[in-house]
One Martini backbone bead per residue (centre of mass of N, CA, C, O) as a GRO file, in nm:
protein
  370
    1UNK     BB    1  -9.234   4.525  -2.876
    2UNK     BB    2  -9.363   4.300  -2.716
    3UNK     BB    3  -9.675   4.108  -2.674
    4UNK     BB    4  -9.695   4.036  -2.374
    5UNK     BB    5  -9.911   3.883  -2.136
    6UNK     BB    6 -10.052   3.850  -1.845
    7UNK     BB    7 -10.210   3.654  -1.971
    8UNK     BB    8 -10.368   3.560  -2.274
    9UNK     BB    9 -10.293   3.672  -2.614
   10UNK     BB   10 -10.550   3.655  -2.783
   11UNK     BB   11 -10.782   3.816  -2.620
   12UNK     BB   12 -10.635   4.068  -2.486
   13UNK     BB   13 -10.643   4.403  -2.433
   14UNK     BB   14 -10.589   4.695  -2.584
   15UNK     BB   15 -10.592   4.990  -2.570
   16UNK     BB   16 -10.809   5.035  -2.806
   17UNK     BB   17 -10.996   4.839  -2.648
   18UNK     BB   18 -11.046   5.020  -2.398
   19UNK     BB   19 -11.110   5.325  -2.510
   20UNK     BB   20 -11.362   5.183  -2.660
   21UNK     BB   21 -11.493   5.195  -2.385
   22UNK     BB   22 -11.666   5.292  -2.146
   23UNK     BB   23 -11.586   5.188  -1.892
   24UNK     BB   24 -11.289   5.302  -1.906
   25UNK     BB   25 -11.434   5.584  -1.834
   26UNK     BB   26 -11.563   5.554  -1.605
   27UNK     BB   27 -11.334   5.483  -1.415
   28UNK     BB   28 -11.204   5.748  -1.465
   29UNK     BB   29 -11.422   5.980  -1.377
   30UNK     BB   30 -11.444   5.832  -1.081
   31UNK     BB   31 -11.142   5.883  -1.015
   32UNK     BB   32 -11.171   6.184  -1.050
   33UNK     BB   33 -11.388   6.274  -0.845
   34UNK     BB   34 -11.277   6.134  -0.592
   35UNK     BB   35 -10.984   6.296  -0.614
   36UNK     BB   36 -11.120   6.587  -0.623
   37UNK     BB   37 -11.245   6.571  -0.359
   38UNK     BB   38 -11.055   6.453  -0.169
   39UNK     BB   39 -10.824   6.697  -0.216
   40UNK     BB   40 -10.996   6.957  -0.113
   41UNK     BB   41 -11.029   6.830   0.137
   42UNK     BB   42 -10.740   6.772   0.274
   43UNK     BB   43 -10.640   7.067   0.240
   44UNK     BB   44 -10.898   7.250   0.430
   45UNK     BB   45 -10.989   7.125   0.631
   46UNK     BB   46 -10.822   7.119   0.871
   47UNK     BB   47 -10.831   7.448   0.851
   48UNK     BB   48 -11.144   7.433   0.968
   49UNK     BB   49 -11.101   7.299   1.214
   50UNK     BB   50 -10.926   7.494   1.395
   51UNK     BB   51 -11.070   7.724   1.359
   52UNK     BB   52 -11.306   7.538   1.545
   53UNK     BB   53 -11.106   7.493   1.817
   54UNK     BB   54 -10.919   7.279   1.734
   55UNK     BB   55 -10.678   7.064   1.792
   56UNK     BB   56 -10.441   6.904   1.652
   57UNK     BB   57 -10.555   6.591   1.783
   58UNK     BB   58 -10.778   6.597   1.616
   59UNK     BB   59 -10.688   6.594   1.323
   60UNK     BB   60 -10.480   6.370   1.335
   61UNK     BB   61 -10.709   6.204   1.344
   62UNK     BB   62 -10.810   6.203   1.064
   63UNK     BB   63 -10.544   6.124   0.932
   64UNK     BB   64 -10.561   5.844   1.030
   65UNK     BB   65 -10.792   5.734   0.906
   66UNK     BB   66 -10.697   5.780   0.653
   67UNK     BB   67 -10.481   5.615   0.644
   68UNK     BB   68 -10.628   5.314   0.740
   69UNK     BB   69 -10.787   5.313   0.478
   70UNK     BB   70 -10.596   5.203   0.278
   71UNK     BB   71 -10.617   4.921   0.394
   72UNK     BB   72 -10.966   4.951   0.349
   73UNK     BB   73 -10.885   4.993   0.018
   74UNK     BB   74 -10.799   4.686  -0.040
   75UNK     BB   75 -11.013   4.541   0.046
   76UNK     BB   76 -11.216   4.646  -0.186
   77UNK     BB   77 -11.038   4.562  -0.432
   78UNK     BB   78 -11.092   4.278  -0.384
   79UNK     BB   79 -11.403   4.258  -0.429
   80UNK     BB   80 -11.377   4.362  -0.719
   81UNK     BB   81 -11.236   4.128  -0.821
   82UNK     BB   82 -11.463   3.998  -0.853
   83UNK     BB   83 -11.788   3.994  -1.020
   84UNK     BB   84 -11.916   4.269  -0.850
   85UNK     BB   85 -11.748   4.522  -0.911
   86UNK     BB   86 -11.975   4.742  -0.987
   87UNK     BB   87 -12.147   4.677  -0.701
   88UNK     BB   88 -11.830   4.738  -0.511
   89UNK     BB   89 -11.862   5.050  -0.581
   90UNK     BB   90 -12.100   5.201  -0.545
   91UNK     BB   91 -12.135   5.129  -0.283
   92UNK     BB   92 -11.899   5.251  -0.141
   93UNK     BB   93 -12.002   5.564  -0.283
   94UNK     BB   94 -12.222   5.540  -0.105
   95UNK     BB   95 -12.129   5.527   0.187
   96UNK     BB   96 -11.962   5.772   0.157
   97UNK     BB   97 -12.209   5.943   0.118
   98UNK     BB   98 -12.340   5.887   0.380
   99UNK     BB   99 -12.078   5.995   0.558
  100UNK     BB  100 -12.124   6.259   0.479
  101UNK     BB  101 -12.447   6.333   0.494
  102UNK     BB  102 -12.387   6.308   0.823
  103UNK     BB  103 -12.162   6.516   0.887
  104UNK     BB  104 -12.393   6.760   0.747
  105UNK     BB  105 -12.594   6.649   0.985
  106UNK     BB  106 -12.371   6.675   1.212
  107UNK     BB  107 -12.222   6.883   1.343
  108UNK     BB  108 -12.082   6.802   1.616
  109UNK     BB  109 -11.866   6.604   1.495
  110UNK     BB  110 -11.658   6.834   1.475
  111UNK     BB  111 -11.612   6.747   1.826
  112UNK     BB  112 -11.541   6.452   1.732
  113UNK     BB  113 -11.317   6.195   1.707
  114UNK     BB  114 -11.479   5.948   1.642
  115UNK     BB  115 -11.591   6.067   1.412
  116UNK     BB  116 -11.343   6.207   1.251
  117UNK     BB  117 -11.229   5.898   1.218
  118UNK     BB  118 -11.424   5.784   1.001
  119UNK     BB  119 -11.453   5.987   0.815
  120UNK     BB  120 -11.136   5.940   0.729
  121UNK     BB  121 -11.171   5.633   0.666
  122UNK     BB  122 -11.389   5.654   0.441
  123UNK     BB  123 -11.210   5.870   0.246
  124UNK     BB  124 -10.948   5.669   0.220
  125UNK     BB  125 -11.085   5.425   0.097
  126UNK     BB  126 -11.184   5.549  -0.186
  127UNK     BB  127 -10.930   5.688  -0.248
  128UNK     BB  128 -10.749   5.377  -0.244
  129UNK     BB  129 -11.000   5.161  -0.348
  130UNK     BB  130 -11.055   5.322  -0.697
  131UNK     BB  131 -10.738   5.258  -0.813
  132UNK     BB  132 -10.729   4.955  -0.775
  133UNK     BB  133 -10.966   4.842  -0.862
  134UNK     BB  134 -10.887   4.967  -1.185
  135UNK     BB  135 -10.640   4.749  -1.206
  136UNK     BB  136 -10.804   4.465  -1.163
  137UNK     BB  137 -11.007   4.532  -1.400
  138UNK     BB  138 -10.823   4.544  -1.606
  139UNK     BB  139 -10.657   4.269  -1.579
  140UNK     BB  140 -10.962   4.110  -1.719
  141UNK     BB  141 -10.832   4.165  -2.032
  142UNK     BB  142 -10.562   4.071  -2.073
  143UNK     BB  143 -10.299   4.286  -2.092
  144UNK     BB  144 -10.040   4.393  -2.198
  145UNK     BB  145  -9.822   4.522  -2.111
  146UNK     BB  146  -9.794   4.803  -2.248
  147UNK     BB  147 -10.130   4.826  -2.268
  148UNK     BB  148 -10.146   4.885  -1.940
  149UNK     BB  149  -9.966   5.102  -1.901
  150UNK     BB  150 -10.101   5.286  -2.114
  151UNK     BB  151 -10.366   5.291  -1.933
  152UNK     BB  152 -10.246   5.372  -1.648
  153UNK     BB  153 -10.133   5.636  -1.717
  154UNK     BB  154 -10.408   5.788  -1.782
  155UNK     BB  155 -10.568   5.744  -1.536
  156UNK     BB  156 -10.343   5.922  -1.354
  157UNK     BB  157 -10.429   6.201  -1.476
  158UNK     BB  158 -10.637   6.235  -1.213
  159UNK     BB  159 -10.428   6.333  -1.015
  160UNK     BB  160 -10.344   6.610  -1.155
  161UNK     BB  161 -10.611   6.707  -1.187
  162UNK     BB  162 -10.663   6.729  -0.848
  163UNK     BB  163 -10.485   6.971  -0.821
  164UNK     BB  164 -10.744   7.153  -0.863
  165UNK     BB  165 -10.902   7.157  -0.606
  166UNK     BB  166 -10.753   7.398  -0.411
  167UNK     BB  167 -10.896   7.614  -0.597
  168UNK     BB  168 -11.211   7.544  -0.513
  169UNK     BB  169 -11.155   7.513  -0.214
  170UNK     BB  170 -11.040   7.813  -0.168
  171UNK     BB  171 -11.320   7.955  -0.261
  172UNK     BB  172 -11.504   7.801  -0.050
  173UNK     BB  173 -11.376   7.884   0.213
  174UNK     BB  174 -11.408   8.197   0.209
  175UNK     BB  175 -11.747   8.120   0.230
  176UNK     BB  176 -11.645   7.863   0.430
  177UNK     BB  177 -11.465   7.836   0.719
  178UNK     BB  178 -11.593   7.549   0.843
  179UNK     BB  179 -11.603   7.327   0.552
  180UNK     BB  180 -11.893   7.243   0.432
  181UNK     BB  181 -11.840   7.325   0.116
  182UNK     BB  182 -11.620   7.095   0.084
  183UNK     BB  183 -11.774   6.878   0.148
  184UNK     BB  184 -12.004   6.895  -0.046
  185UNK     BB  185 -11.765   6.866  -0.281
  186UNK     BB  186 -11.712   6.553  -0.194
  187UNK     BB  187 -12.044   6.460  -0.273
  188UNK     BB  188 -12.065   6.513  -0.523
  189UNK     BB  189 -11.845   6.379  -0.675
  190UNK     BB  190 -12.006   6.095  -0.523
  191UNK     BB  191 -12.196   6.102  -0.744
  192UNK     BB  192 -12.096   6.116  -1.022
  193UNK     BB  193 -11.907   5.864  -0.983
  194UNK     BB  194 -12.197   5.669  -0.950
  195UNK     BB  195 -12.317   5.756  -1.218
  196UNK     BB  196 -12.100   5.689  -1.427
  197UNK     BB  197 -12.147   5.355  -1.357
  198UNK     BB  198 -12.378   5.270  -1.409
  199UNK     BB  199 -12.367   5.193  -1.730
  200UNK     BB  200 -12.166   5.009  -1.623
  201UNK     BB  201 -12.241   4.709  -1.824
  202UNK     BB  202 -12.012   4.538  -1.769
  203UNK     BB  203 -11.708   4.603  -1.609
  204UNK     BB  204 -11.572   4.376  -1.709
  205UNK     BB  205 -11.307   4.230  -1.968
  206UNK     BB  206 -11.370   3.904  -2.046
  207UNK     BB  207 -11.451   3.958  -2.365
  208UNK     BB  208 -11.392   3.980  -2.673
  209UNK     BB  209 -11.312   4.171  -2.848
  210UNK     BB  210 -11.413   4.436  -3.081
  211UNK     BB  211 -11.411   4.473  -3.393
  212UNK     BB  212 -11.183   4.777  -3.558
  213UNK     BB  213 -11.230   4.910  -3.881
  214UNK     BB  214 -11.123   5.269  -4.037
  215UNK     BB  215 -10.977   5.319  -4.362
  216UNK     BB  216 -10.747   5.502  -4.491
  217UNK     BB  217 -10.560   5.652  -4.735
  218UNK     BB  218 -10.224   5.630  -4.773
  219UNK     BB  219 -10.014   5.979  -4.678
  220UNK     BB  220  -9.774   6.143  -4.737
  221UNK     BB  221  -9.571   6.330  -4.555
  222UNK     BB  222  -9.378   6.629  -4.417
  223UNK     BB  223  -9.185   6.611  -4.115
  224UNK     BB  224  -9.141   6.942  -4.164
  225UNK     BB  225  -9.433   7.053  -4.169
  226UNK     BB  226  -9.597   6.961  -3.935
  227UNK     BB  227  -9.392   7.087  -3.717
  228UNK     BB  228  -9.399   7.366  -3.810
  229UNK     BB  229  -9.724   7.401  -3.743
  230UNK     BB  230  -9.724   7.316  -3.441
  231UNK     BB  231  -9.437   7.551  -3.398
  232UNK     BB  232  -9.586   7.819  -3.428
  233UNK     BB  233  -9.700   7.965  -3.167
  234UNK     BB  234  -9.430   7.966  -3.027
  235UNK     BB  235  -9.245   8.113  -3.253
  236UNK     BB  236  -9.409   8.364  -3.231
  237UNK     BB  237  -9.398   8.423  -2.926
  238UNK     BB  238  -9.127   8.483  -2.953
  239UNK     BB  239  -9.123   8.713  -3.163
  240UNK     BB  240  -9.306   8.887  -3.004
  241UNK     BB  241  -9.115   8.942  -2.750
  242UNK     BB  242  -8.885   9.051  -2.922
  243UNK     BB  243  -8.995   9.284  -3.032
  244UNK     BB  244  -9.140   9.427  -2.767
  245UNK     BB  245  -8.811   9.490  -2.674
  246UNK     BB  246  -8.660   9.610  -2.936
  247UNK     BB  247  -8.929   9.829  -2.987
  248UNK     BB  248  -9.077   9.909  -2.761
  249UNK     BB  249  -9.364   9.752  -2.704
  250UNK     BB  250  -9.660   9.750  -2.582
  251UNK     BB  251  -9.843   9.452  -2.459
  252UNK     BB  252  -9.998   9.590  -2.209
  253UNK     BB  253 -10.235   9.775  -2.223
  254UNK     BB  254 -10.131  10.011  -2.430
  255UNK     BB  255 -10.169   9.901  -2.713
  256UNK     BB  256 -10.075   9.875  -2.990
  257UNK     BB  257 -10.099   9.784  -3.325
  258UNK     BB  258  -9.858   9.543  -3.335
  259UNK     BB  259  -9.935   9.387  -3.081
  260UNK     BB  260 -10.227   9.333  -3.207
  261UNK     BB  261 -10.141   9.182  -3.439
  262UNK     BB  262  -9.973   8.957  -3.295
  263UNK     BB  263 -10.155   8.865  -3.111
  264UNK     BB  264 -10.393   8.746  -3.373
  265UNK     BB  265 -10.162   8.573  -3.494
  266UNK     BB  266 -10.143   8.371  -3.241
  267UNK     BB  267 -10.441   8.301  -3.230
  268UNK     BB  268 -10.441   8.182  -3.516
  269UNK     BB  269 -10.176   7.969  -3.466
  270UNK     BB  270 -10.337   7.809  -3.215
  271UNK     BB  271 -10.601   7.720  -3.385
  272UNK     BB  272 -10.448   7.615  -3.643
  273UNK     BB  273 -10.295   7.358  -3.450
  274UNK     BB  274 -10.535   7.243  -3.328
  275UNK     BB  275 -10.652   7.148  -3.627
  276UNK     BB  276 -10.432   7.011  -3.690
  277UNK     BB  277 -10.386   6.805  -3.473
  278UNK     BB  278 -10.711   6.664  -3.528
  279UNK     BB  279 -10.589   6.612  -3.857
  280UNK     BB  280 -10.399   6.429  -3.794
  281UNK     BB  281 -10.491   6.197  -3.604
  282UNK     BB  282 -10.714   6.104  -3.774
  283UNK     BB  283 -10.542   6.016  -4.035
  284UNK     BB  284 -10.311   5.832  -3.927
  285UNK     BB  285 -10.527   5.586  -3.794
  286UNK     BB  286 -10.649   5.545  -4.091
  287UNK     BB  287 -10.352   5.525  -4.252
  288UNK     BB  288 -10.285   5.261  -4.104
  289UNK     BB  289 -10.496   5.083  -4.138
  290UNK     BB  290 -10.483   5.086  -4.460
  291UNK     BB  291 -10.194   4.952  -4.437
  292UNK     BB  292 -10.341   4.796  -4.193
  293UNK     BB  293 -10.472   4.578  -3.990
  294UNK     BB  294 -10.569   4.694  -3.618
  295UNK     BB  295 -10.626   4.649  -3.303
  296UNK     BB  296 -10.429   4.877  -3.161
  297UNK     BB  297 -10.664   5.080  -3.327
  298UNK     BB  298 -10.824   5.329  -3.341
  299UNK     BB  299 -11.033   5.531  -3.401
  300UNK     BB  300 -11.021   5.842  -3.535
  301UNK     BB  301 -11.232   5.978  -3.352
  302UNK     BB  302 -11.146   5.856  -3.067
  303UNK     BB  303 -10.846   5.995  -3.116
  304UNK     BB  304 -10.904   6.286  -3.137
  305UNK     BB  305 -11.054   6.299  -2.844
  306UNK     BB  306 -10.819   6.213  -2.691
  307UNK     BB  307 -10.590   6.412  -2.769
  308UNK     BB  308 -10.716   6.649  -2.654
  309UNK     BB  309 -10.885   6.607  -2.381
  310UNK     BB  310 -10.672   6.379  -2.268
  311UNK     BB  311 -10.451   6.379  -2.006
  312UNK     BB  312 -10.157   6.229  -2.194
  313UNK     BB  313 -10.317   6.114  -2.489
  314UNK     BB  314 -10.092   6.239  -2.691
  315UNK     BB  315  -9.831   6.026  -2.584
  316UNK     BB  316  -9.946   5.784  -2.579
  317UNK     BB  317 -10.044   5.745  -2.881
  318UNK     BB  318  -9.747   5.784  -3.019
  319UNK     BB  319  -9.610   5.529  -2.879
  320UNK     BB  320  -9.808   5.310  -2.974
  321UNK     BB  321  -9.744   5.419  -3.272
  322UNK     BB  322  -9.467   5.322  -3.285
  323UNK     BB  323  -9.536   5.027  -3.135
  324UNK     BB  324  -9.646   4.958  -3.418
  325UNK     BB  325  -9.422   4.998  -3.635
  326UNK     BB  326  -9.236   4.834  -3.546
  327UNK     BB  327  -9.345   4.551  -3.554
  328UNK     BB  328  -9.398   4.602  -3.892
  329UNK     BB  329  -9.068   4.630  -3.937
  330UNK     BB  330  -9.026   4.323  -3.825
  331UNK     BB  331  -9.221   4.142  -3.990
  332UNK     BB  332  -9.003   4.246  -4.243
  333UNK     BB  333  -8.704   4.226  -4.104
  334UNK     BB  334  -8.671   4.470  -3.968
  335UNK     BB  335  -8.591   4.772  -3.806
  336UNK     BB  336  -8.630   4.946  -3.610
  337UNK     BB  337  -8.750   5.332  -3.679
  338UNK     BB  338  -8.802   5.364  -3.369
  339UNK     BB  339  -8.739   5.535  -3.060
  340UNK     BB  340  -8.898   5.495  -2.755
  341UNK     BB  341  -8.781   5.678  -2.556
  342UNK     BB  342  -8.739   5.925  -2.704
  343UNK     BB  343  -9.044   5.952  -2.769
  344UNK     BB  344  -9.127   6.009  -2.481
  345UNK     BB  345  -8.989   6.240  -2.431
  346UNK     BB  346  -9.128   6.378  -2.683
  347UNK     BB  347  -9.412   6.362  -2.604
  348UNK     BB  348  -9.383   6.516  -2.326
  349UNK     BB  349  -9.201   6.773  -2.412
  350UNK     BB  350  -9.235   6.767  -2.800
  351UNK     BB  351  -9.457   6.668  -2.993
  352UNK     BB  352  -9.403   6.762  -3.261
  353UNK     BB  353  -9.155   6.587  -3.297
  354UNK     BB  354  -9.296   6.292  -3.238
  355UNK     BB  355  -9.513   6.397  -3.490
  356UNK     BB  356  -9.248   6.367  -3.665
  357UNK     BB  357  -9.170   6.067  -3.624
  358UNK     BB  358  -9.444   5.936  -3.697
  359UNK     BB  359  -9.435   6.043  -4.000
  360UNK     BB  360  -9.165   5.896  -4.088
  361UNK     BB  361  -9.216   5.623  -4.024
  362UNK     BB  362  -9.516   5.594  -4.206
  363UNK     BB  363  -9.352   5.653  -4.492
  364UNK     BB  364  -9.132   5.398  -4.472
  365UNK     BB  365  -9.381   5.193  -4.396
  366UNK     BB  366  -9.542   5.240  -4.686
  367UNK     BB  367  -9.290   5.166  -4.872
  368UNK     BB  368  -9.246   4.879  -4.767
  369UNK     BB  369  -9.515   4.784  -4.866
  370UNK     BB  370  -9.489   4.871  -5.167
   0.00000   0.00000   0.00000
């Protein structure tokens, strides 16, 4: 894939050079903890007010203002694009915040129209602010197409998980169906936020990445062993399934000893490919690195936390690491080695798969190399 990039290509951020600073991961957890809030209050919040007596024109009125927040959450966007980008999104997120410790210092707002529109636009700001801001900061890195996408695409994993609030807000509503506990949940959350940011300084990526190489001695593997030991747990539990359909074993409940011995054997080969998964990516990164120094290379350590932890974390990585592979088989006049499209198909849908093609295109161009 080509190199180009959004503004200068020599000093530019690569992705492995935005996952190695704080700061991307601050803006990273503070669009998580925004999305999070924002989305419980979003799903239950109406029903909190309708219960309170409240007209469905009055709910309305709230949605309103969030929506109308898009348009002033575009305009804080641009003021984070100047110099102080860090400190007009505390800002911001303190505004929101002291519009939320209003909202639930003042019950009576509940039934004005007025204040319920406020409130629905200072939430609609920071949520819709707060993500644009983070795209405009990405780009003061001046980084490659290629590594701007996969850098916000894995930002926006922060959408996925805040998926997960309704199911928190829906916990908090039965203990308190006025809503004033999703308010607090959506206050906590932009406190988290503003605390993320606090330690970057500064926010914009305006300097030279810091060179980071951290190389393992190169060395080939079966990638269908990779692949097998990857698809043990999946594998297993399908043969699980198997066994107790046609020999009648009871799996739940009064369970026999075979689908106990089945059941532990599971949990062992699911502990065991995650342990190989987290020992194939940091070798991986390191033997790569040792077979040529490359800045879009993540150190072994920091690949391997963002690998497990981070949502969509092992398909960037694995893309990454494709397209990083075809160039250095372009630099020796060869063909691209791997298939980006496939992969990343592969990546998001069957993960073993792409780390068997990442791991024979490396044993290739170890090949090539030497």
């Amino acid at each position: 894939m080509s190199d180009t990039t959004i503004a200068s290509p020599k000093s530019g951020f690569t992705m492995a050079d935005f996952l190695s600073t704080y700061r991307y991961w601050a803006l990273f957890f503070a669009s998580l903890f925004v999305a999070f809030g924002g989305e419980g209050l979003s799903t239950f919040f109406p029903m909190a007010l309708q219960r309170t007596g409240l007209s469905p024109q009055s709910v309305g009125i709230f949605f309103l203002g969030s929506t109308l927040g898009l348009v002033v959450g575009a305009l804080v966007a641009l003021v984070v694009a100047m110099r102080q980008g860090r400190a007009a999104l505390i800002l911001s997120i303190l505004v929101c915040g002291l519009a939320t410790a209003g909202f639930l210092a003042m019950p009576v707002a509940l039934g004005s129209p007025v204040l319920l529109f406020l409130f629905g636009l200072v939430v609609g700001t920071i949520r819709a602010g707060l993500p644009l801001a983070a795209a405009i900061i990405l780009v003061s890195g001046r980084p490659g197409k290629f590594d701007f996408a996969c850098v916000f695409v894995l930002m926006s994993a922060t959408i996925l998980v805040s998926r997960f609030a309704p199911m928190v807000a829906g916990l908090l509503y039965a203990f308190d169906q006025e809503g004033l506990l999703i308010v607090w949940l959506l206050l906590g959350c932009l406190g988290l936020g503003a605390l993320a940011l606090l330690p970057a300084r500064p926010l914009d990526f305006g300097e030279t990445p810091r060179r980071r190489h951290q190389p393992l001695a190169p060395r080939r593997r079966s990638p269908a062993m990779v692949a097998a030991i990857l698809l043990a747990p999946p594998i297993l539990f399908l043969l699980m399934g198997l066994v107790a359909r046609f020999l009648q074993v009871p799996t739940f409940g009064n369970a026999g000893p075979l689908a106990l011995i089945l059941s532990f054997l599971l949990f062992c080969a699911a502990v065991g490919a995650v342990v190989y998964l987290a020992y194939w990516v940091y070798r991986i990164h390191g033997e790569l690195a040792g077979a040529q120094a490359s800045q879009r290379l993540l150190t072994p350590r920091a690949a391997t936390l963002i690998a497990i932890l981070a949502p969509f974390g092992l398909p960037i990585l694995l893309v990454t690491l494709g397209d990083l592979l075809n160039d250095r088989a372009r630099d020796k006049g060869e063909v691209a080695l791997v298939s980006l499209p496939w992969l990343v198909v592969a990546g998001f849908l069957l993960p073993p798969l792409a780390i068997a093609l990442i791991q024979n295109t490396a044993n290739r161009s170890y090949a090539g190399g030497n």
